[in-house]
C-alpha atoms as one frame of an Amber mdcrd trajectory, in Angstrom:
protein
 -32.178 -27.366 -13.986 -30.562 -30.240 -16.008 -26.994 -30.222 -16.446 -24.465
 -32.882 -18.007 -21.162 -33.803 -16.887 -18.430 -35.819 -18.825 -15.805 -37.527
 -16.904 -12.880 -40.057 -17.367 -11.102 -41.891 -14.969  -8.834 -44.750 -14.864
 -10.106 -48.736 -13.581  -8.265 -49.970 -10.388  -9.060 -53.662 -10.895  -7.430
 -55.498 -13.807 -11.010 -57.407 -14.342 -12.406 -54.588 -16.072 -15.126 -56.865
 -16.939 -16.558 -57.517 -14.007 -15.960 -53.872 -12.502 -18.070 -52.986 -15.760
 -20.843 -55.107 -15.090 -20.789 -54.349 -11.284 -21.286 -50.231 -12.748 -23.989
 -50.963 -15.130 -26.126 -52.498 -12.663 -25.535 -50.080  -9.679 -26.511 -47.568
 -12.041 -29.323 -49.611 -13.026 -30.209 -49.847  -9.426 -29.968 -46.232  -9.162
 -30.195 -43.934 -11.928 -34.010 -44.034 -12.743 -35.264 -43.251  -9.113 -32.872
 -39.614  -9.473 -33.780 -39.239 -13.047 -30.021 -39.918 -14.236 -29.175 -40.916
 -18.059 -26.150 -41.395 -19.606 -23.355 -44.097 -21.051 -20.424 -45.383 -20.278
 -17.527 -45.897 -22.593 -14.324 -48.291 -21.530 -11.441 -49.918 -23.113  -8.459
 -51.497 -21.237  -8.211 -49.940 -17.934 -10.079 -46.338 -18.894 -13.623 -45.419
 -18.483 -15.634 -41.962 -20.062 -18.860 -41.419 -18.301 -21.331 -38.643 -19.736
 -24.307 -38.160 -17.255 -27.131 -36.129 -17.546 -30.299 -35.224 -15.230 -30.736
 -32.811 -12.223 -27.828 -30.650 -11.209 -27.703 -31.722  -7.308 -28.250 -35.432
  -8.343 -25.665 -35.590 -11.021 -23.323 -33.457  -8.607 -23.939 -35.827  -5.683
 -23.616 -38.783  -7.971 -20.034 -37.702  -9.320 -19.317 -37.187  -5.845 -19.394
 -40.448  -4.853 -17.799 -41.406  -8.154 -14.654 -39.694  -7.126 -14.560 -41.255
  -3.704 -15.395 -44.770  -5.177 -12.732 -47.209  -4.875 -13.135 -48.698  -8.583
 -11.984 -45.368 -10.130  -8.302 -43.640  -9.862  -7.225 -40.273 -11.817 -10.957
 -38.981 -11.868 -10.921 -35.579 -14.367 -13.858 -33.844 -15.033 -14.115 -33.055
 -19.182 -17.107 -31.118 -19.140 -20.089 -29.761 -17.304 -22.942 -27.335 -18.561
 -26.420 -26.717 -17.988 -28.976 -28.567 -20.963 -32.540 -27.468 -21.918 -32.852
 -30.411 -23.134 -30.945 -34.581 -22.867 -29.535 -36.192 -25.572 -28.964 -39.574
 -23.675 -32.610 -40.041 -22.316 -33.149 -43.583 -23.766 -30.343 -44.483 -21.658
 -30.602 -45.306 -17.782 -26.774 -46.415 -18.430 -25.858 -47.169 -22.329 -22.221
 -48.758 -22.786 -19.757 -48.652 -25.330 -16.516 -50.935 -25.321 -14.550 -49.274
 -27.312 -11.980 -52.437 -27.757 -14.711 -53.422 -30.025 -14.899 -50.560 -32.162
 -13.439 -49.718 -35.330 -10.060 -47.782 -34.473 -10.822 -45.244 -37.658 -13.381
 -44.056 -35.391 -11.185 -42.939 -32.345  -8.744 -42.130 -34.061 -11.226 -39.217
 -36.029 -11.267 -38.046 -32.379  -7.760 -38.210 -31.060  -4.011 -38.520 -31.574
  -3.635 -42.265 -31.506  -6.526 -45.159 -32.383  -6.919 -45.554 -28.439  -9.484
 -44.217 -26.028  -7.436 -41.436 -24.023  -9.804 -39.035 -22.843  -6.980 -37.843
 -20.494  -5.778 -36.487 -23.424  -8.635 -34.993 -25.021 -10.844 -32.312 -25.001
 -14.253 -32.241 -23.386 -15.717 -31.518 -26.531 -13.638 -34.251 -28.434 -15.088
 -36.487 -26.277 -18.579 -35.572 -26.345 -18.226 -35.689 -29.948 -16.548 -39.399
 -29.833 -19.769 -40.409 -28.007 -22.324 -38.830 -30.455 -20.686 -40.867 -33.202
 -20.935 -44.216 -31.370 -24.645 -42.937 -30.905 -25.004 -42.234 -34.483 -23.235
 -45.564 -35.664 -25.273 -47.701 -33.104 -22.033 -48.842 -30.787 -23.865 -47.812
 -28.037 -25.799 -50.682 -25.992 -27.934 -51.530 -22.777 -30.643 -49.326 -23.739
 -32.893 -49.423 -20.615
Protein backbone atom coordinates (compact mmCIF):
# COMPACT_ATOMS: atom_id res chain seq x y z
CA UNK A 1 0.00 0.00 0.00
CA UNK A 2 1.58 3.42 -0.88
CA UNK A 3 0.61 6.29 1.05
CA UNK A 4 1.95 10.05 1.12
CA UNK A 5 2.43 12.23 3.95
CA UNK A 6 3.00 16.10 3.95
CA UNK A 7 4.63 17.64 6.86
CA UNK A 8 6.13 21.04 8.04
CA UNK A 9 8.22 21.74 10.76
CA UNK A 10 10.36 24.47 11.91
CA UNK A 11 14.72 24.36 11.58
CA UNK A 12 16.52 24.44 15.02
CA UNK A 13 19.90 25.55 13.66
CA UNK A 14 20.22 29.07 12.24
CA UNK A 15 22.59 27.45 9.31
CA UNK A 16 19.74 26.29 7.47
CA UNK A 17 22.13 25.63 4.79
CA UNK A 18 24.04 23.21 6.04
CA UNK A 19 21.09 21.41 8.03
CA UNK A 20 19.65 21.31 4.32
CA UNK A 21 22.43 19.70 2.80
CA UNK A 22 23.02 17.35 5.84
CA UNK A 23 18.87 16.20 4.93
CA UNK A 24 19.34 15.80 1.31
CA UNK A 25 22.05 13.45 1.64
CA UNK A 26 20.73 11.31 4.59
CA UNK A 27 17.85 10.92 2.50
CA UNK A 28 20.01 10.17 -0.30
CA UNK A 29 21.65 7.62 1.85
CA UNK A 30 18.38 6.26 2.67
CA UNK A 31 15.39 6.73 0.71
CA UNK A 32 16.06 4.39 -2.34
CA UNK A 33 16.86 1.16 -0.27
CA UNK A 34 12.88 1.73 1.44
CA UNK A 35 11.52 2.88 -1.82
CA UNK A 36 10.90 6.58 -0.43
CA UNK A 37 10.32 9.70 -2.93
CA UNK A 38 9.56 12.97 -2.26
CA UNK A 39 10.91 16.88 -1.93
CA UNK A 40 11.69 19.12 0.35
CA UNK A 41 10.73 22.73 0.36
CA UNK A 42 12.56 25.44 2.90
CA UNK A 43 12.86 29.08 3.31
CA UNK A 44 14.28 30.86 6.43
CA UNK A 45 13.92 28.62 9.31
CA UNK A 46 10.72 26.38 7.85
CA UNK A 47 10.81 23.18 6.03
CA UNK A 48 7.57 21.22 3.99
CA UNK A 49 8.39 17.66 3.36
CA UNK A 50 5.92 15.55 1.05
CA UNK A 51 6.99 11.79 1.12
CA UNK A 52 5.67 9.08 -0.63
CA UNK A 53 6.34 5.11 -0.76
CA UNK A 54 5.25 2.20 1.56
CA UNK A 55 2.97 2.96 4.46
CA UNK A 56 5.24 1.31 7.37
CA UNK A 57 8.40 2.91 5.76
CA UNK A 58 7.06 6.36 5.34
CA UNK A 59 5.41 5.94 8.94
CA UNK A 60 8.70 4.79 10.47
CA UNK A 61 10.56 7.43 8.56
CA UNK A 62 8.31 10.41 9.94
CA UNK A 63 8.86 8.82 13.11
CA UNK A 64 12.19 9.48 13.40
CA UNK A 65 11.59 12.85 11.77
CA UNK A 66 9.67 13.95 14.77
CA UNK A 67 12.23 12.73 17.24
CA UNK A 68 15.13 14.28 15.14
CA UNK A 69 16.87 17.03 16.74
CA UNK A 70 17.06 19.35 13.47
CA UNK A 71 13.23 19.77 13.45
CA UNK A 72 10.92 21.68 16.21
CA UNK A 73 6.94 22.25 15.83
CA UNK A 74 6.58 19.02 13.59
CA UNK A 75 2.61 19.11 12.14
CA UNK A 76 1.46 16.63 9.99
CA UNK A 77 -0.61 18.42 6.77
CA UNK A 78 -1.70 15.44 5.15
CA UNK A 79 -1.65 11.70 4.83
CA UNK A 80 -3.65 9.34 2.37
CA UNK A 81 -3.24 6.21 0.68
CA UNK A 82 -1.99 6.68 -3.44
CA UNK A 83 -2.52 4.14 -6.29
CA UNK A 84 -0.17 5.72 -7.79
CA UNK A 85 3.30 8.59 -6.91
CA UNK A 86 3.54 11.74 -8.29
CA UNK A 87 7.15 12.43 -6.91
CA UNK A 88 8.85 9.16 -8.25
CA UNK A 89 11.71 10.93 -10.15
CA UNK A 90 12.62 12.19 -6.87
CA UNK A 91 14.75 10.18 -4.19
CA UNK A 92 14.69 13.80 -2.40
CA UNK A 93 13.85 16.92 -4.88
CA UNK A 94 14.33 20.47 -3.13
CA UNK A 95 12.82 23.66 -3.49
CA UNK A 96 14.18 26.93 -1.72
CA UNK A 97 11.55 28.84 -1.78
CA UNK A 98 13.71 32.21 -0.89
CA UNK A 99 14.45 31.82 -4.48
CA UNK A 100 11.15 31.75 -5.86
CA UNK A 101 8.98 34.25 -7.25
CA UNK A 102 6.75 35.53 -4.20
CA UNK A 103 3.52 35.74 -6.79
CA UNK A 104 3.78 32.14 -6.53
CA UNK A 105 3.30 31.66 -2.67
CA UNK A 106 1.43 34.10 -2.33
CA UNK A 107 -1.34 32.22 -5.03
CA UNK A 108 -1.17 29.73 -2.13
CA UNK A 109 -1.35 31.66 1.08
CA UNK A 110 -2.08 34.84 3.03
CA UNK A 111 1.27 36.52 2.84
CA UNK A 112 4.27 35.98 -0.03
CA UNK A 113 6.06 33.67 2.68
CA UNK A 114 6.23 29.93 3.06
CA UNK A 115 3.91 29.27 6.24
CA UNK A 116 2.65 25.94 5.95
CA UNK A 117 1.72 26.27 9.68
CA UNK A 118 -0.78 28.25 8.38
CA UNK A 119 -2.05 26.44 5.54
CA UNK A 120 -4.00 23.76 4.50
CA UNK A 121 -2.75 20.32 3.58
CA UNK A 122 -4.15 20.69 0.34
CA UNK A 123 -2.76 24.34 -0.14
CA UNK A 124 0.33 22.94 0.30
CA UNK A 125 0.26 20.04 -1.85
CA UNK A 126 -0.94 22.33 -4.39
CA UNK A 127 2.12 24.94 -3.71
CA UNK A 128 4.38 21.94 -4.49
CA UNK A 129 2.68 20.79 -7.77
CA UNK A 130 3.24 24.30 -9.09
CA UNK A 131 6.98 24.40 -8.28
CA UNK A 132 6.80 20.90 -10.11
CA UNK A 133 5.02 22.34 -12.98
CA UNK A 134 7.27 25.58 -13.18
CA UNK A 135 10.54 23.49 -12.80
CA UNK A 136 11.65 25.05 -9.12
CA UNK A 137 12.05 21.78 -8.05
CA UNK A 138 15.80 20.33 -8.09
CA UNK A 139 18.14 17.31 -7.10
CA UNK A 140 16.41 14.98 -9.27
CA UNK A 141 18.06 11.64 -8.33
Amino acid sequence: MLVRLLYASRAVDNNLNQTVQAIMQQSRDHNPQHGITGILCHSDDVFMQVLEGGREAINTLYSMILRDPRHKDVVLLHYEEISERRYAGWTMGQANLGKINPSILLKYSALPELNPHRMSGKMSLALIEELMATAAIVGRA
